[in-house]
C-alpha positions as CSV (number, residue, x, y, z in Angstrom):
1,X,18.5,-2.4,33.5
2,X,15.5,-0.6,32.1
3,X,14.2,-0.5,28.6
4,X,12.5,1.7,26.4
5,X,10.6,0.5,23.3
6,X,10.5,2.9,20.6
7,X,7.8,1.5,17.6
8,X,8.3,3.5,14.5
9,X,5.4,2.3,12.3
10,X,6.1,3.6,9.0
11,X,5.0,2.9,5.2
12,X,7.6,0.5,4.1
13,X,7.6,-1.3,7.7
14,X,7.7,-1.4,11.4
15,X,10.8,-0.6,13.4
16,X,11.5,-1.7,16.9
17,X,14.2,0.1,18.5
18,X,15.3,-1.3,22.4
19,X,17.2,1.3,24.2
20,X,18.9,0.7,27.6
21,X,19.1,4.5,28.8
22,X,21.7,3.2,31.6
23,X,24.5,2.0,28.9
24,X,23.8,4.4,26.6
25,X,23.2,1.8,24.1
26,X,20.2,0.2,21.7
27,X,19.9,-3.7,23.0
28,X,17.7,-4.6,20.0
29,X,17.6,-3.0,16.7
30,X,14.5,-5.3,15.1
31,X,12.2,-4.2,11.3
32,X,9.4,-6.2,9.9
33,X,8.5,-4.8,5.9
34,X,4.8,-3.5,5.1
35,X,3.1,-4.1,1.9
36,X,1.6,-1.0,0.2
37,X,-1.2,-1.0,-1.8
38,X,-1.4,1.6,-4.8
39,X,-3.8,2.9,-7.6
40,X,-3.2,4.7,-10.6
41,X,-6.4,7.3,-8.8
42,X,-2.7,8.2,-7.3
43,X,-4.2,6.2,-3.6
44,X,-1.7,4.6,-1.3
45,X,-3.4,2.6,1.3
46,X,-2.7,-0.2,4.0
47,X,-4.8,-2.1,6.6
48,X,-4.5,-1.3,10.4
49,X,-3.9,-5.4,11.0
50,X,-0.8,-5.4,9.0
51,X,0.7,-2.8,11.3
52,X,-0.4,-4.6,14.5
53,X,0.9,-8.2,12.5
54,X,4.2,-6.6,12.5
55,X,4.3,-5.2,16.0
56,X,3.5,-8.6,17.1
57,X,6.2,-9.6,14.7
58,X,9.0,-7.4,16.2
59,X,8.1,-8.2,20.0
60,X,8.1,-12.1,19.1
61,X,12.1,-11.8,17.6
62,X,12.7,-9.9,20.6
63,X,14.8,-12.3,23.0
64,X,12.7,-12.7,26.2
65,X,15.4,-12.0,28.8
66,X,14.7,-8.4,27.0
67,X,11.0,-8.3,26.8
68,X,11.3,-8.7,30.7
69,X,13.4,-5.4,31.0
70,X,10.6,-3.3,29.1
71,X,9.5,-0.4,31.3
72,X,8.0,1.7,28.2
73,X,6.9,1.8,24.9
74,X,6.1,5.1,22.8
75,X,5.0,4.8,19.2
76,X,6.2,7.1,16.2
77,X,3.5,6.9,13.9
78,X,3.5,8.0,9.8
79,X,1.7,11.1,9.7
80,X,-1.8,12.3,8.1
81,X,-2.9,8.8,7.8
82,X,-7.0,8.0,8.5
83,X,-8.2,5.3,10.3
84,X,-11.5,4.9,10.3
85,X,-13.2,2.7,13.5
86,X,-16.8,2.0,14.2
87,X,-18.3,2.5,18.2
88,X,-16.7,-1.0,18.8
89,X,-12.9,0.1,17.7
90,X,-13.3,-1.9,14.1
91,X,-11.5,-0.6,11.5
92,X,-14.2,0.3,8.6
93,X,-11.5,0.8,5.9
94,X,-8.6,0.3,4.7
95,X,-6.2,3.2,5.8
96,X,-5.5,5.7,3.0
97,X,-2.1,7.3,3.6
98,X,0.5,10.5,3.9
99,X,1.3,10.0,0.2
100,X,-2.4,9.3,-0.9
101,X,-2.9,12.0,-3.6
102,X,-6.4,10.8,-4.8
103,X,-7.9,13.6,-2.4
104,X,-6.5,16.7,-4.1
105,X,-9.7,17.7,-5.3
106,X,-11.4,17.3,-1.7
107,X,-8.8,19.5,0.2
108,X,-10.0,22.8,-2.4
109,X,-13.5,21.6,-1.3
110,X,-12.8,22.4,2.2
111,X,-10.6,25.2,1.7
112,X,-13.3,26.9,-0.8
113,X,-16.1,26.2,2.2
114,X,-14.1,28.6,4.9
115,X,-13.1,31.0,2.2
116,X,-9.7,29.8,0.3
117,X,-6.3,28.6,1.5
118,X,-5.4,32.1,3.1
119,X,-8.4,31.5,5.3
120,X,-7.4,28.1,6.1
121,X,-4.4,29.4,7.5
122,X,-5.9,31.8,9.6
123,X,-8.2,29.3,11.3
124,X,-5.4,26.8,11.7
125,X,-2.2,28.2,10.5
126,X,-2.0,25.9,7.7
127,X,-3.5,25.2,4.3
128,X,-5.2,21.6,3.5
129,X,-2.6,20.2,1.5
130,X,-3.0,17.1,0.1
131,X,-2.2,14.0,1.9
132,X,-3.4,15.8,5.4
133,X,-6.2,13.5,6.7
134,X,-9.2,16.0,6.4
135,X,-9.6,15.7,2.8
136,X,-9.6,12.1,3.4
137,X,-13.1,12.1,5.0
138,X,-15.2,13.8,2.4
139,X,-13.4,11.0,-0.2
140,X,-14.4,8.5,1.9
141,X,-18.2,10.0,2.4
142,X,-18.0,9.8,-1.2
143,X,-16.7,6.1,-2.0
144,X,-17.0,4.4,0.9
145,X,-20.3,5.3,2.0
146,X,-21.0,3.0,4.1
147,X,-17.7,2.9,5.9
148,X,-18.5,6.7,6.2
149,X,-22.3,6.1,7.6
150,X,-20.6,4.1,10.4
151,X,-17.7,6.3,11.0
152,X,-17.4,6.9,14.9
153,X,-13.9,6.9,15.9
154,X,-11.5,8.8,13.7
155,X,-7.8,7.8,14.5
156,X,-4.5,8.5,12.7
157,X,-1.9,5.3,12.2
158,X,0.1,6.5,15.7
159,X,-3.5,6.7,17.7
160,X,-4.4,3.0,16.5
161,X,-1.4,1.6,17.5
162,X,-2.2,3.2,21.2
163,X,-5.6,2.1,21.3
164,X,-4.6,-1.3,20.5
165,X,-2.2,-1.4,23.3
166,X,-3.7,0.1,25.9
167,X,-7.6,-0.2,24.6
168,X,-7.4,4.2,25.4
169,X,-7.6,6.6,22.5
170,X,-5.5,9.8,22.4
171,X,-4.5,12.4,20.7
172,X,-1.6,14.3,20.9
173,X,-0.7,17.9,19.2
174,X,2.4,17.1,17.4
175,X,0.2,14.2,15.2
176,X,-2.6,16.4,15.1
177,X,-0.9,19.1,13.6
178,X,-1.3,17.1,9.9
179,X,-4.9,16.3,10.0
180,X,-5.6,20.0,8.9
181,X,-8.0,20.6,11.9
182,X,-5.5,21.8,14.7
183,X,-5.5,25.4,15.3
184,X,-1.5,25.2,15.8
185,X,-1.3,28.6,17.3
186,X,-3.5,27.7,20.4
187,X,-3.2,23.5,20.2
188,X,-7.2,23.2,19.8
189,X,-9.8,21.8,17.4
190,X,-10.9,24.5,14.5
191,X,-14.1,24.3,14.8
192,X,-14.6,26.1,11.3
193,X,-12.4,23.8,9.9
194,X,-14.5,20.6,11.1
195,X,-17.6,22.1,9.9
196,X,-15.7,23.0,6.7
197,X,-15.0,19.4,6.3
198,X,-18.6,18.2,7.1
199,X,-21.0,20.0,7.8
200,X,-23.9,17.4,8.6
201,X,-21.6,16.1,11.8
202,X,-19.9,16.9,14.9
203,X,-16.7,15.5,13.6
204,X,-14.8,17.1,16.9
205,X,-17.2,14.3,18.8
206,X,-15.3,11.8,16.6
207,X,-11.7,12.8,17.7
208,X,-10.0,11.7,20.6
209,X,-9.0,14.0,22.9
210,X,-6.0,15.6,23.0
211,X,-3.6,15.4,25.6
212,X,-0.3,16.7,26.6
213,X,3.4,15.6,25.4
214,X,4.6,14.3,28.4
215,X,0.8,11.6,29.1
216,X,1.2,7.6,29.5
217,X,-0.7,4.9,29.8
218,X,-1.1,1.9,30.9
219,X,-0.4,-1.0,28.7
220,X,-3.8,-3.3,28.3
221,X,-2.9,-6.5,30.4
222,X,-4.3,-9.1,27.5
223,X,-1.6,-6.9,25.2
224,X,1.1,-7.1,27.5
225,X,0.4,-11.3,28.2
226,X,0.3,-11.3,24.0
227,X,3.6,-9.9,23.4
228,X,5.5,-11.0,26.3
229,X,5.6,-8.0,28.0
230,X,5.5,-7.1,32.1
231,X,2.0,-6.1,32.6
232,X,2.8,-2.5,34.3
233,X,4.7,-1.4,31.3
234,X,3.5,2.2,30.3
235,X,3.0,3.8,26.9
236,X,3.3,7.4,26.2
237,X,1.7,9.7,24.1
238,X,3.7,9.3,20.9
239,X,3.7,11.4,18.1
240,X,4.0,11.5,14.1
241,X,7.3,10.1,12.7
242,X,8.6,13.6,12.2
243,X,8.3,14.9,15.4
244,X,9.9,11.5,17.2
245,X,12.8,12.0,14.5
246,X,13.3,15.6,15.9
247,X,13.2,14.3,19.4
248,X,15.7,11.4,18.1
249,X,18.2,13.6,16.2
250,X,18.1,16.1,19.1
251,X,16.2,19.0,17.6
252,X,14.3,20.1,20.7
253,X,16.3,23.6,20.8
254,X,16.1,26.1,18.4
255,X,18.9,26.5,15.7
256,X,18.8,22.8,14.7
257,X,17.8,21.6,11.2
258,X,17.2,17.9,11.1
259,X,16.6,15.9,7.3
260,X,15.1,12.7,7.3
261,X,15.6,11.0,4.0
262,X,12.5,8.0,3.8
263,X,10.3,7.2,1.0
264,X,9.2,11.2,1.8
265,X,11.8,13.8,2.5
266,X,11.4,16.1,5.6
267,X,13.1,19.2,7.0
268,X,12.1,20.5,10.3
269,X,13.4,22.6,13.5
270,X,12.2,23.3,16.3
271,X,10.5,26.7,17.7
272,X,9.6,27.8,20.8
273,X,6.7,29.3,19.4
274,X,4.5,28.7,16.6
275,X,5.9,29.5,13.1
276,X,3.0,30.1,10.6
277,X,3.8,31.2,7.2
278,X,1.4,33.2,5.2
279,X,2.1,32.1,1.9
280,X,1.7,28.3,3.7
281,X,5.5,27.7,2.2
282,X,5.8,25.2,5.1
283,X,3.6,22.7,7.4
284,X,3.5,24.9,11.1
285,X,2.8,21.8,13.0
286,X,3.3,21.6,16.8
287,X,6.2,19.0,17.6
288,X,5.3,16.4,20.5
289,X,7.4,18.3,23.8
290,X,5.1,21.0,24.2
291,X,6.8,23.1,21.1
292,X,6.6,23.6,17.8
293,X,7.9,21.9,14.5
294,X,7.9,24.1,11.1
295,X,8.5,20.9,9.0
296,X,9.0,21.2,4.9
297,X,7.8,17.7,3.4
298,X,8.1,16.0,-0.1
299,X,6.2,12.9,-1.1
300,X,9.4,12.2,-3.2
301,X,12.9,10.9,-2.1
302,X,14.1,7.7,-1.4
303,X,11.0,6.8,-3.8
304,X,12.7,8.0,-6.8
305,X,16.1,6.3,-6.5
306,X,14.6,3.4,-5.9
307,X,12.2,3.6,-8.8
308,X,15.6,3.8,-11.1
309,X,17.1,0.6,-9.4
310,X,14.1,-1.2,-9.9
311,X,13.8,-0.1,-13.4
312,X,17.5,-0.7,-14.3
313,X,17.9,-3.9,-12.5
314,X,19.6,-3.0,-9.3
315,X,19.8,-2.8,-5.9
316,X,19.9,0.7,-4.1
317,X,22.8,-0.5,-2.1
318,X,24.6,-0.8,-4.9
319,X,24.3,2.6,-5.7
320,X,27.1,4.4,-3.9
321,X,29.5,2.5,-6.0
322,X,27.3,2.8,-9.2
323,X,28.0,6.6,-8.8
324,X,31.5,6.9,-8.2
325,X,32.0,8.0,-11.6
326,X,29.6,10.7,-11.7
327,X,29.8,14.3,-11.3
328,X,27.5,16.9,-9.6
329,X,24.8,18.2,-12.4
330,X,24.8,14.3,-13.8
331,X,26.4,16.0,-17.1
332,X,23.4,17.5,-17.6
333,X,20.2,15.2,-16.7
334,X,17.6,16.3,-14.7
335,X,15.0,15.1,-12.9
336,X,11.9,16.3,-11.5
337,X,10.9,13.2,-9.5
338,X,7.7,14.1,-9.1
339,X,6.0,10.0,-9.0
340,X,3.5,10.5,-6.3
341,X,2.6,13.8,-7.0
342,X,4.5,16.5,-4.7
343,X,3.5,18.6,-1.8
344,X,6.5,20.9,-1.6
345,X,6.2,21.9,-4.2
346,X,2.6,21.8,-4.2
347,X,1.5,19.7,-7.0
348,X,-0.7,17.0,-6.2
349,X,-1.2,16.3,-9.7
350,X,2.5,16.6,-10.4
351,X,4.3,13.7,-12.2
352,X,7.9,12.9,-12.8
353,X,10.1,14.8,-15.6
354,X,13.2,14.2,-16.9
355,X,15.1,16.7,-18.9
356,X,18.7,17.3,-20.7
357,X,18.7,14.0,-22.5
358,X,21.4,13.5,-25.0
359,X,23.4,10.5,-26.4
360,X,26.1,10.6,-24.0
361,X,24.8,11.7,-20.8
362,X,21.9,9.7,-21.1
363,X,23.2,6.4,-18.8
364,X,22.5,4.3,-15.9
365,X,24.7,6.3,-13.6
366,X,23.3,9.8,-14.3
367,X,20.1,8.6,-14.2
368,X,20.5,7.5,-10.8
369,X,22.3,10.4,-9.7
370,X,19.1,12.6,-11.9
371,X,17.1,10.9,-9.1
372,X,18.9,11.8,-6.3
373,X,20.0,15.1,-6.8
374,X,16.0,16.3,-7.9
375,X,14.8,14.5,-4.6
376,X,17.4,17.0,-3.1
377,X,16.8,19.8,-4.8
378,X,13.0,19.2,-4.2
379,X,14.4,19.7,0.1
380,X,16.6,22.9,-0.8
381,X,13.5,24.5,-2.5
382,X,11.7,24.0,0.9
383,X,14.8,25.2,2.5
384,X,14.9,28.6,0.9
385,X,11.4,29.3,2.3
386,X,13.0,28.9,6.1
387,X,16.2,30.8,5.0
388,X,13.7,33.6,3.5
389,X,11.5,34.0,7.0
390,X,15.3,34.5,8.7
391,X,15.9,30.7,9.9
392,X,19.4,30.2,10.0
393,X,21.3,26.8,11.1
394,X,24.7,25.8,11.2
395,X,24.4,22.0,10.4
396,X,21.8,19.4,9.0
397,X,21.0,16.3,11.1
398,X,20.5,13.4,9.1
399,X,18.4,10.0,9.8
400,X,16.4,8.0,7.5
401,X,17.4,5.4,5.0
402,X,19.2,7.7,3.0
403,X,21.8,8.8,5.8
404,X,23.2,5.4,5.5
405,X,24.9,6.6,1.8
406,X,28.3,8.2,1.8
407,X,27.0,9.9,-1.6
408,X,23.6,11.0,-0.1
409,X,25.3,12.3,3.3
410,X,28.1,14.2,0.6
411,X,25.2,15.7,-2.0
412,X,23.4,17.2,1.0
413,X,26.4,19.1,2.4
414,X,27.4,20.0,-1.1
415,X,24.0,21.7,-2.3
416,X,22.8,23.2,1.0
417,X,26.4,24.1,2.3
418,X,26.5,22.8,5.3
419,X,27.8,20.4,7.3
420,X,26.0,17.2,7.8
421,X,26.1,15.0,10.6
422,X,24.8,12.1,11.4
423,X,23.2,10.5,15.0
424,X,24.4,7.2,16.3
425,X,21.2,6.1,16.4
426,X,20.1,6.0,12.3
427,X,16.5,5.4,13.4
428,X,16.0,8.1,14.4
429,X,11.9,8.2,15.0
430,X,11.8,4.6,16.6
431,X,14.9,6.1,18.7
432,X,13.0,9.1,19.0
433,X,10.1,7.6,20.0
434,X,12.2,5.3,23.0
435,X,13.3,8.8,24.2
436,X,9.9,10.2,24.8
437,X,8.7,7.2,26.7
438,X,11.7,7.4,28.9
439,X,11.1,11.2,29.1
440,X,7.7,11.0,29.7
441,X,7.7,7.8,32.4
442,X,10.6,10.1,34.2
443,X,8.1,12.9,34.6
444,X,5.6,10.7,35.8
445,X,8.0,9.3,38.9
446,X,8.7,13.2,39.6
447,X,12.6,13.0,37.7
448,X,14.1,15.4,35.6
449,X,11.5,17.5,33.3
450,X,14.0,18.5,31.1
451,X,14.0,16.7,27.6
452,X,16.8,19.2,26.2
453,X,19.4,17.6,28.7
454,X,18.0,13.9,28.0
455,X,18.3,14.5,24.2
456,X,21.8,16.0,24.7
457,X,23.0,13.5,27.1
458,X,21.7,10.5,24.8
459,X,21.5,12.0,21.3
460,X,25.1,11.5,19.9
461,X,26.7,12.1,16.6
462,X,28.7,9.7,14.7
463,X,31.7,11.7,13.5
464,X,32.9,9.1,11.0
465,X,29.5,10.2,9.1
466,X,29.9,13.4,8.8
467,X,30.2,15.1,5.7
468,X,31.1,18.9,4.7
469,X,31.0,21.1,1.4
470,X,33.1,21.3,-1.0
471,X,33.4,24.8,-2.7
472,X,33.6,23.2,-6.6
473,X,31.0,20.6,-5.9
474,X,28.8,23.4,-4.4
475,X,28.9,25.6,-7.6
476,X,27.8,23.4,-9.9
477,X,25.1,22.3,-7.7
478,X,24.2,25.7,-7.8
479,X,23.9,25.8,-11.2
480,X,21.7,22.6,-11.9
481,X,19.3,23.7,-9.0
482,X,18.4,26.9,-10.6
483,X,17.7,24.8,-13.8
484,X,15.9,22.9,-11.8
485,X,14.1,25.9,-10.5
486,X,13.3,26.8,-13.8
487,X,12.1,24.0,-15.3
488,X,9.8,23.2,-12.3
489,X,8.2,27.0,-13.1
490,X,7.9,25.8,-16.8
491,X,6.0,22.2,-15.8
492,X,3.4,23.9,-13.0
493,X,0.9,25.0,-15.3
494,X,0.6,21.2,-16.8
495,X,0.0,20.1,-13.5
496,X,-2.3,22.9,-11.9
């Protein structure tokens, strides 16, 4: 009659997902929104106490009898996000986010100081993109001085959450991957990457250290008495939304491709071994089982459709039914739905573009569809990098808001090919994030070690959800996408 807490805490809100591991089935399914606080500077920021607000939000609509059952908790956490905390665990700052873009200029600046982006990925296997936390700190040395002078804890959104529970910091490599300091290929700090990105300070002092996939915790006992929980419940290491959605959609073997469709867009697979690109065509993070994740990410999905609703006066869930009489190529519009700025591809100055206007194409519908099918397209140019270095996969898995659209779950089998399937389980890093704490609390007692067979045994597919290609629909995907291909060549030098 165990349970295992999965807490997703993500940029539109916090997801609580209950899982009883002996039924095979979520007891509670529970999501509190987040506010988001944005500048035209292109920064997206929230404070640490709203997160913690609505964990204490979740846990209070969580029916008692439940609370009582709660063996577990591990936390899914939205990547690259910096928190900064003084020697007392005070937050200093507001936290600036994944999809911050007011930093591009700081992640050249630390790239230039070890010798460009190819060096970068040498040191650490990946470029400093922007959005990764370590051009965060230089910004805030800059603005936020004083925040900066007192800086002595550096945690991301996943490690706060931790610390607040169990009053331990932690770090593991999965998370760590995105703050631009990991050397991925060995699963340690770069040291020439943290002098890179100060050079006055021994930032790797400021870390926490890193431990392995498979760690927990102890729950703090004031925490536990707070949100109704038995005091001996344990927390595990967590990781960054993107590797709890792999563990959640049951990519922990190779030959899996998993899609989460959120206010970003991510592709990701898992390797047995770490999968650095040269050109830095993808993010060659670890994943958080002791693997690796080669993960492609936009700053652009779900944000553009829903940009168009607002704009137009509807509701997204009305727009499966707004689209029924579209076609694929939306007779012609495009869209390059650049709003935030884009990391794949990279332009973090990138704005949004829409092209093929005329006076009968130029409606509600396509619009929409414009949306959706360049947030798509954005993913299959990411794609085409994996398919290039010899990736090959035989289905998509598909979690995030977006797999809850018959016409999403249809456009991605039509313009990548392949079937798509979807878990039962649609969220998919709190779900994750319930299976690594039951993983992880298994190890612990001396059970199974073997997180394939958990994932496989507990990871299932609902086949009424599954989409596959069609051939004509395909084609003229084709078509639009190398458009769009072309178009986004014609727009990068505005945006370089």
């Amino acid at each position: 009659m165990s349970l295992y807490v999965g807490l997703d805490v993500g940029t539109q809100s916090v997801k609580l997902v209950a899982y009883d591991p002996e039924a095979r089935q979520v007891a509670a399914t529970i999501g509190h929104a987040l506010e988001l606080a944005a500048g035209d500077d292109g920064s997206r920021e929230q404070r640490a106490e709203w997160w913690i607000d609505a964990i204490r939000s979740c846990f209070a609509r969580l029916d008692p009898a439940l609370r009582e059952r709660v063996v577990a908790i591990g936390v899914s956490g939205q990547q690259h996000g910096f928190v900064p905390l003084d020697r007392d665990g005070n937050v200093l700052a507001p936290a600036k986010l994944w999809c911050d873009t007011s930093t591009a200029a700081e992640c050249d600046l630390i790239m230039d100081a070890v010798g460009g982006a190819q060096r970068s990925i040498e040191l650490a296997g990946n470029p400093i993109l922007v959005g990764y936390t370590a051009s965060k700190l230089p910004w805030t040395r800059k603005h936020r001085s004083q925040a900066y002078a007192q800086l002595a804890l550096i945690m991301l959104p996943h490690d706060y959450v931790n610390f607040w529970l169990t009053g331990e910091r932690w770090m593991e490599c999965g998370d760590a991957s995105g703050t631009g300091w990991l050397d991925v290929r060995n699963r340690r700090w770069s040291e020439e990457m943290l002098r890179a990105t100060d050079p006055d300070r021994d930032l790797a002092a400021l870390l926490p250290p890193l431990v392995e996939a498979d760690a927990t915790f102890p729950i703090a006992a004031h925490i536990a008495d707070a949100l109704g929980l038995p005091r001996n419940v344990r927390v595990s290491a967590g990781g960054g939304d993107n590797m709890m959605a792999a563990i959640g959609t049951g990519n922990v073997t190779p030959g899996v491709l998993s899609m989460s469709l959120g206010t970003s867009g991510t592709l990701f697979a898992y390797s047995d071994r770490a999968m650095v690109d040269e050109a830095g065509r993808w993010a060659a993070f670890c994943d958080s089982t002791g693997g690796w994740l080669p993960l492609i990410c936009t700053m652009n999905c779900t944000v553009a459709t829903e940009a168009v609703g607002k704009l137009c006066s509807f509701s997204t869930k009305e727009g499966d039914a707004l689209l029924s009489g579209t076609r694929p190529g939306a007779d012609g519009l495009l869209m390059l739905p650049f709003l935030n700025g884009e990391r794949t591809p990279n332009l973090p100055n990138g704005r949004g573009s829409l092209f093929g206007m005329t006076a009968t194409n130029f409606t509600v519908a396509n619009l929409y569809r414009a949306a959706m099918e360049g947030a798509v397209y954005s993913l299959k140019n990411g794609y085409d990098a994996f398919v290039d270095a010899g990736m090959r996969f035989e289905a998509i898995r598909l979690t995030g808001g977006g797999s809850h659209s018959a016409v999403w779950r249809q456009m991605i089998a039509d313009v990548f090919g392949l079937p798509v399937d979807v878990p039962e389980q649609a969220e998919g890093a709190a779900f994750g994030a319930a299976l690594q704490a039951l993983w992880a609390t298994s190890r612990a007692q001396g059970g199974g070690s073997d997180l394939a067979a958990l994932a496989a045994a507990h990871v299932r597919l609902e086949p009424r959800l599954s989409a596959h290609p069609h051939a004509e629909a395909t084609a003229a995907y084709a078509a639009q996408y190398a458009r769009f291909l072309s178009h986004l060549d014609a727009i990068r030098p505005l945006y370089a």
